[in-house]
C-alpha positions in Angstrom: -142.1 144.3 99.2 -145.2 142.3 100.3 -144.9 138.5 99.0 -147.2 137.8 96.3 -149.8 135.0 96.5 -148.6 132.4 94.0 -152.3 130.8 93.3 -153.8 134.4 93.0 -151.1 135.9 91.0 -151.4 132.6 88.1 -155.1 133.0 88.1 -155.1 136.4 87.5 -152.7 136.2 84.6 -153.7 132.7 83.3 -150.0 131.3 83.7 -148.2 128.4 85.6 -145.2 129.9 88.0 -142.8 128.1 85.9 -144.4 129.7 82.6 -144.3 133.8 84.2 -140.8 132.8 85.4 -139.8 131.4 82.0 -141.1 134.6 80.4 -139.8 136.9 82.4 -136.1 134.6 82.1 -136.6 134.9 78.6 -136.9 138.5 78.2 -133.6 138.2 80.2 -132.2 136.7 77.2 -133.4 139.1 74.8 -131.6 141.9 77.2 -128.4 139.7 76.6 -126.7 140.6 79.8 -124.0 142.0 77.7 -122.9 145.2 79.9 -125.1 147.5 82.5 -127.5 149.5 80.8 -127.4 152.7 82.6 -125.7 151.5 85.7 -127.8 147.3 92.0 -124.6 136.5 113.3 -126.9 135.0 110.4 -124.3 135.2 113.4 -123.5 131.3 113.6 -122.6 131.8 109.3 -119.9 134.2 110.9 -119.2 133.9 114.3 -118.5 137.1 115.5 -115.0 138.0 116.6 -114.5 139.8 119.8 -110.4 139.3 120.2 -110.2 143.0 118.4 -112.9 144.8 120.9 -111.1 147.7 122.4 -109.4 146.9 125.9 -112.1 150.2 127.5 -114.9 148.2 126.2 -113.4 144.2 127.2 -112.7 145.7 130.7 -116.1 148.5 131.1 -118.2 147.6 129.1 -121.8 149.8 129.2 -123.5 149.4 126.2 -123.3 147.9 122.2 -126.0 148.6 119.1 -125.7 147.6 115.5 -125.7 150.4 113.0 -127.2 150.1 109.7 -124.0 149.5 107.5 -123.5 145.9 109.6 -120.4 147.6 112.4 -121.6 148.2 115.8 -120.5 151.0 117.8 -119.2 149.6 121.3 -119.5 152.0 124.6 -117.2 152.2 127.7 -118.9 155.0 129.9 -118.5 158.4 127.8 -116.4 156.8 124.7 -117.4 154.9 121.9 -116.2 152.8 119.7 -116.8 151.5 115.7 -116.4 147.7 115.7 -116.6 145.0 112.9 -117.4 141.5 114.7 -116.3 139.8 111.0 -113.4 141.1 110.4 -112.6 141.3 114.8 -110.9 144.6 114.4 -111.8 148.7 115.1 -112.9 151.0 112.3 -113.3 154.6 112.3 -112.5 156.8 114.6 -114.2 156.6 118.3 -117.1 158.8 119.3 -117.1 160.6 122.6 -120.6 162.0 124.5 -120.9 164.2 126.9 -122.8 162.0 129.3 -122.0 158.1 130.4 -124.2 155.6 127.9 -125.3 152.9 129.7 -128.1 151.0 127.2 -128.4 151.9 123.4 -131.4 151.1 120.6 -130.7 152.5 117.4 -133.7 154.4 115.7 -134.0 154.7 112.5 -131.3 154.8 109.9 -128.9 157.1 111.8 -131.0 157.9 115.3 -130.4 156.1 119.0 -132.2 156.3 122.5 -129.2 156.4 124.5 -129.6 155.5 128.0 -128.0 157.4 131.0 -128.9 156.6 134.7 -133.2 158.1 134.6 -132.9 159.2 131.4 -133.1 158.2 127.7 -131.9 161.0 125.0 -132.5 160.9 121.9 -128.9 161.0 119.2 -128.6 161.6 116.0 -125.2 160.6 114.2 -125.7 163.2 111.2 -126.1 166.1 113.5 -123.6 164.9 116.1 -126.0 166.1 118.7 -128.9 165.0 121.1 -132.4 166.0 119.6 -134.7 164.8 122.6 -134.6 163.7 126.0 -137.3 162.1 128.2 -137.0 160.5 131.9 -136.8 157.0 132.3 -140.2 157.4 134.2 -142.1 158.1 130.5 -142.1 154.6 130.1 -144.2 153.4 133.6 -141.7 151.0 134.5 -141.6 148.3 137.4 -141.0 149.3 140.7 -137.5 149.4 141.7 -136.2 149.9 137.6 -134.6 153.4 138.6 -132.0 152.7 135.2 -131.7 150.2 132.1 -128.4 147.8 132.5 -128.9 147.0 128.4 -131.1 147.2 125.9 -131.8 145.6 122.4 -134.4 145.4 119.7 -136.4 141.8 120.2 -138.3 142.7 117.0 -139.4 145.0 114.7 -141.6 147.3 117.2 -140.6 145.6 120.8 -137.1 145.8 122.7 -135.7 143.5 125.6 -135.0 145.8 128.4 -132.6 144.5 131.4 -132.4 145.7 135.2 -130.6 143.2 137.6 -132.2 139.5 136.9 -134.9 141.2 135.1 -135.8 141.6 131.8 -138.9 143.5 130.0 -140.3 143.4 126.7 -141.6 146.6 125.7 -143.1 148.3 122.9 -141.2 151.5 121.6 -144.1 153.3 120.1 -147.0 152.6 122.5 -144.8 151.9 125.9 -147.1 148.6 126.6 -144.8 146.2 128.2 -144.7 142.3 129.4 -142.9 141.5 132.7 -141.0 142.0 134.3 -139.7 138.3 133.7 -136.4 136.7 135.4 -133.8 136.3 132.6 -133.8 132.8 133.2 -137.2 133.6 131.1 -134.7 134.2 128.1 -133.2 130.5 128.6 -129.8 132.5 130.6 -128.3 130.8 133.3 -129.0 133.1 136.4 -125.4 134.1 136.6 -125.9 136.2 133.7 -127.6 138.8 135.8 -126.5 142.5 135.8 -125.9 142.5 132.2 -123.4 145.5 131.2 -124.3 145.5 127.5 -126.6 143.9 124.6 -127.1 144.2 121.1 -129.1 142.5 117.9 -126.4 141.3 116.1 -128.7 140.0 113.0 -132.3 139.1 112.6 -132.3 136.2 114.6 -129.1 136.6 117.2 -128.6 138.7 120.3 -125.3 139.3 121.7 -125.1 140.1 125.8 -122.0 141.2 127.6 -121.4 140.8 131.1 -118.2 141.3 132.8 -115.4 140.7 129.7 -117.4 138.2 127.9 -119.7 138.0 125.4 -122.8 135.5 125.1 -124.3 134.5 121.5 -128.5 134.0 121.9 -131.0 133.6 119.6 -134.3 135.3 119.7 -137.7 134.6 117.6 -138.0 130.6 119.0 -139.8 129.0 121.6 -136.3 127.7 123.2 -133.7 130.5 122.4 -130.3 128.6 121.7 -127.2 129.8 123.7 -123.7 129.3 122.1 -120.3 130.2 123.9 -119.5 132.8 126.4 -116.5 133.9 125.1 -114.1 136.5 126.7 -113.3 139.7 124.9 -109.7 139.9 123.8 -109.3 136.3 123.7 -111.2 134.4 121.5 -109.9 130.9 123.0 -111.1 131.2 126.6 -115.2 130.2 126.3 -117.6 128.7 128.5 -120.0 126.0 126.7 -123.6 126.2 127.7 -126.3 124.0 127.3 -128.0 124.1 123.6 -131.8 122.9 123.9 -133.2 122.1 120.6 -135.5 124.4 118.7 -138.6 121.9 118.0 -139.0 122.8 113.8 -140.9 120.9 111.8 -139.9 121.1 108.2 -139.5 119.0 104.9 -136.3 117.5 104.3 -134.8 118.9 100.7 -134.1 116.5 98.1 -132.4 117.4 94.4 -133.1 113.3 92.6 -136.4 115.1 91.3 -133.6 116.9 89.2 -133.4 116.2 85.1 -130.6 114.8 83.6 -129.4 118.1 82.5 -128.9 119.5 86.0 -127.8 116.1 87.3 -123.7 117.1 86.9 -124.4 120.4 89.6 -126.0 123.7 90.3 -124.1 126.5 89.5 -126.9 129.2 90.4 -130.0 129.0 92.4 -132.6 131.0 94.3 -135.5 130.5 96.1 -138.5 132.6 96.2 -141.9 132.4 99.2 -144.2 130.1 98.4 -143.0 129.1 94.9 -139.6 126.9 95.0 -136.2 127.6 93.6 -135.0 128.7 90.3 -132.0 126.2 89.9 -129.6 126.9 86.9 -126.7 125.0 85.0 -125.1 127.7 83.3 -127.2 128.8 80.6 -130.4 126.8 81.7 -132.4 126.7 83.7 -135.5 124.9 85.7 -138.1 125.6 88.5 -137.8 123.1 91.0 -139.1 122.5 94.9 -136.7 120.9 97.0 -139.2 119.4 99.8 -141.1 117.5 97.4 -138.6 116.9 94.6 -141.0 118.2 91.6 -139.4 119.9 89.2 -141.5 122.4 86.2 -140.3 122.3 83.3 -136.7 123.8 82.1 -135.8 126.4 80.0 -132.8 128.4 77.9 -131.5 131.5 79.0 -129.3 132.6 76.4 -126.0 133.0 78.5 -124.5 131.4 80.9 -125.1 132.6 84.6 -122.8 133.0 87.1 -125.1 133.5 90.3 -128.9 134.0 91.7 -129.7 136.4 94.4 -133.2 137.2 95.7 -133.7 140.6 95.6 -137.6 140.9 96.8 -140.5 138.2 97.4 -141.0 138.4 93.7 -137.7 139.5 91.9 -134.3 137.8 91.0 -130.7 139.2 90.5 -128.8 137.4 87.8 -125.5 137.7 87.7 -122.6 136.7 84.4 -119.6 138.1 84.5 -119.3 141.9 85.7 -122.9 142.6 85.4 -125.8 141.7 86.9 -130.4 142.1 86.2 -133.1 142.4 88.5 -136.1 140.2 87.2 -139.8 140.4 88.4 -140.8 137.2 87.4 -144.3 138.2 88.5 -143.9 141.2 86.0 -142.0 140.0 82.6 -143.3 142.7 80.7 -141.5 144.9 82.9 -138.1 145.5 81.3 -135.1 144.0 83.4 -133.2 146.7 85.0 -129.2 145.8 84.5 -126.2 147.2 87.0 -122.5 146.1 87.2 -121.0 144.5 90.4 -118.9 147.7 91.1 -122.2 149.8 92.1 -122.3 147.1 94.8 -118.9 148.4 95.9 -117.3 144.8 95.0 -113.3 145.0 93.5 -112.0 145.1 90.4 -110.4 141.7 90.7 -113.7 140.4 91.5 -114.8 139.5 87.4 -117.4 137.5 88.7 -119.6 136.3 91.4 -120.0 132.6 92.1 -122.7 132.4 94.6 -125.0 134.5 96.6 -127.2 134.0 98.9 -130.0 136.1 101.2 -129.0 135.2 104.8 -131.8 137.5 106.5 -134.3 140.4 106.0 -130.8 143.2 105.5 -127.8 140.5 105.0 -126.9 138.6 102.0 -123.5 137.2 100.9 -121.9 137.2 98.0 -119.0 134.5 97.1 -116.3 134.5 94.7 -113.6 131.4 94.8 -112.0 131.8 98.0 -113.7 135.2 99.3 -116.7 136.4 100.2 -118.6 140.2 101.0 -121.4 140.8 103.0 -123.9 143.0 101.4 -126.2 145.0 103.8 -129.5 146.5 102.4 -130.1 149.6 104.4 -133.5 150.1 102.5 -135.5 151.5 99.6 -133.9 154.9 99.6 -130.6 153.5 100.7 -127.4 152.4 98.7 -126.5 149.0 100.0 -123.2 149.0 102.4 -121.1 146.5 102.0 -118.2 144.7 104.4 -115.2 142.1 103.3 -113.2 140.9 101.6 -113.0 137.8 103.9 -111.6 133.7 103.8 -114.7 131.5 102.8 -113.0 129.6 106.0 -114.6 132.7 108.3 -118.0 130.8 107.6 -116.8 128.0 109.4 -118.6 125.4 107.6 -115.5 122.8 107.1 -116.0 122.2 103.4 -115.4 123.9 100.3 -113.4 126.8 101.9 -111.9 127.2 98.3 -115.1 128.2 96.3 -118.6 126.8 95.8 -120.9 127.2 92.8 -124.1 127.9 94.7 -125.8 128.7 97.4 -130.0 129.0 98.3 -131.8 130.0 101.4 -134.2 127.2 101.4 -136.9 129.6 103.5 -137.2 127.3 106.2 -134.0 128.5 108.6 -131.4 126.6 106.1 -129.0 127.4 103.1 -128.1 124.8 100.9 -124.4 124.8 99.3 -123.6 123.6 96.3 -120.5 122.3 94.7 -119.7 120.0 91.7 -122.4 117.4 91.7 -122.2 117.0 95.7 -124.3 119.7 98.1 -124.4 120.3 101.9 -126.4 122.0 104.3 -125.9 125.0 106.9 -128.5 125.6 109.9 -128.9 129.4 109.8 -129.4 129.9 113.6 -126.7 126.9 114.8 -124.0 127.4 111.7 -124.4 123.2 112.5 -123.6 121.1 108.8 -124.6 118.3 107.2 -123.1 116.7 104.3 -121.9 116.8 101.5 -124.2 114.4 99.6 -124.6 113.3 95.8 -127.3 115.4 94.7 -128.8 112.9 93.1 -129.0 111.0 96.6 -131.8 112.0 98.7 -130.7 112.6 102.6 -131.4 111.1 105.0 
């Protein structure tokens, strides 16, 4: 869904954002949340794990691509393999083609260009068959690019293609390219030529492989960051490589706007475009804007929540106990639909979930004490897929590995993590920590 223009949106129905919020919360209430009505790396938060990569793909690599349920499928020549960088381990069982895959995009929800020497094909997964093929030549490429080394999606409509020391940036509908560039364009040290594979691993991180070893980047900066090269198979054998800084300038976030009520600790928050962060203490609950500290008002929910997830640029998911609501806040005459935690594919022992947060466009995470699940959105038509359980630890943020009581993406490339009356913060893109501070204390 399209974000909703705050100051157009209270105009039009002659409400504050903290009254349409507290409607809507309130006709929550009224629902009760008392069962479900008729039934919804960023990389550096998870470092992927490699030591589990099949020893065909550590020792040939020829090409990688992320599939829609969050595993990647990793080539060696004819064979493929299903991976899952989280949990550093195979699942399914491998594919095999009849031709030698050197470069994969995926397409669509279960479609890939496959790339063999001059020519691209066109896969799909359901049929378990090629459905197109074209010559590499279709797409007017430099002179000299007689094959693709690797090739991953950059964004939404363009995709980074590699040759040599050479990359391109090209658009997959309309073939207009820039570049050629040298990699060194990217911010990759010029020994990361000849690439053998590459792949998005979220919205904001490219993995590359070259030669056993795999290279963390991220894309959609100025000054892409580089983290370690580390070697497939063994996880403690890395090279470090220079980090630059990604210039941001953004608001520092601050909770000592906060009313005494809130004062002991957050137990449930989410934050919405343009329009802060519904923060909640158990059954209450207050609109608040971390960068300048104002808070609107506060309000009674009726029951005690558990967790706050956005679900869309205007709605909320609610969560107490087993069951969870979807809220449009922009909409509170809109009944709140209701759903139980095992639609999301979540265990049994799970009774609740402590904290959840949105991590990118398709990501979110849900927490639970010690544990947490990733919960990929595939898309409107899609049920969501879902991948754990796994330690808290795995995030490798060095407190609270033992359960937290909240956690907000603050929209600005940081989540922050609450606990008790004490909260910390986690740089998306980096997985670099600050904190814990009272929250009460403003950083500094």
């Amino acid at each position: 869904m399209h974000a909703h223009h705050i100051e157009e949106t209270a105009r039009h129905r002659g409400r504050s954002p903290a009254d349409r919020l507290g409607l809507s919360l309130l006709l929550l209430a009224s629902f009760g949340l008392t069962s479900a009505l008729a039934q919804d790396e960023a990389l550096a938060l998870y470092p992927p794990d490699w030591s589990g990569a099949p020893r065909e793909f550590a020792t040939g690599a020829t090409a990688a691509m992320l599939l829609p349920e969050g595993h990647l499928l990793l080539f060696a020549g004819t064979e493929a393999w299903y991976y899952s960088a989280l949990a550093g381990e195979g699942v399914k069982e491998p594919l095999s083609f009849p031709f030698a895959v050197h470069a994969a995009l995926p397409w669509d929800l279960d479609e890939a260009w496959l790339f063999s020497d001059d020519l691209v094909f066109r896969y799909s997964f359901e049929q378990a068959q090629v459905t197109d093929v074209q010559p590499l030549a279709a797409y007017d490429l430099p002179e000299g690019w007689h094959h693709v080394d690797a090739a991953t999606w950059l964004d939404d409509e363009r995709a980074l293609w590699f040759n040599g020391d050479e990359v391109l940036i090209l658009d997959m509908e309309s073939h207009e390219r820039e570049g050629p560039y040298p990699i060194t364009y990217l911010g990759l040290p010029e020994l990361w030529r000849d690439l053998d594979a590459a792949t998005r691993s979220t919205d904001d991180f490219v993995t590359l492989f070259r030669q056993g070893r795999a290279l963390e980047m991220t894309v959609g900066t100025d000054d892409p960051l580089l983290g370690r090269a580390t070697a497939i198979g063994d996880s403690d054998d890395v090279d470090q490589l220079p980090r630059p800084p990604v210039q941001v300038t953004r608001l520092e976030p601050r909770f000592d706007g906060l009313d005494p009520s809130f004062r002991d600790g957050i137990t449930a928050g989410a934050c919405l475009p343009d329009e802060g962060c519904l923060l909640i203490r158990r059954d209450r609950a207050t609109l608040y804007v971390p960068q300048t500290g104002q808070q609107h008002g506060s309000f009674d929910l009726g029951r005690s929540i558990d967790a706050a997830l956005r679900w869309s640029s205007t709605e909320i998911a609610l969560f107490s106990g087993r069951s969870f609501v979807v809220v449009d806040h922009l909409d509170p005459e809109t009944p709140a639909s209701s759903s139980s935690l095992s639609e999301l594919g979540l265990p049994d022992h799970w009774q609740q979930v402590n904290a959840a947060v949105v991590v990118d466009d398709s990501k979110s995470l849900l927490v639970n004490e010690g544990e947490f699940f990733v919960l990929h959105v595939l898309g409107d038509d899609e049920p969501p897929a879902i991948q754990g359980p796994f330690p808290l630890s795995r995030l490798g943020w060095g407190f609270w590995a033992d359960g937290i009581d909240a956690l907000m993406n603050l929209m600005d490339g940081r989540l922050s993590v609450h606990r008790g009356d004490g909260w910390a913060l986690v740089d998306v893109r980096t997985g670099e920590t600050e904190g814990p501070f009272p929250l009460v204390q403003e950083m500094k």
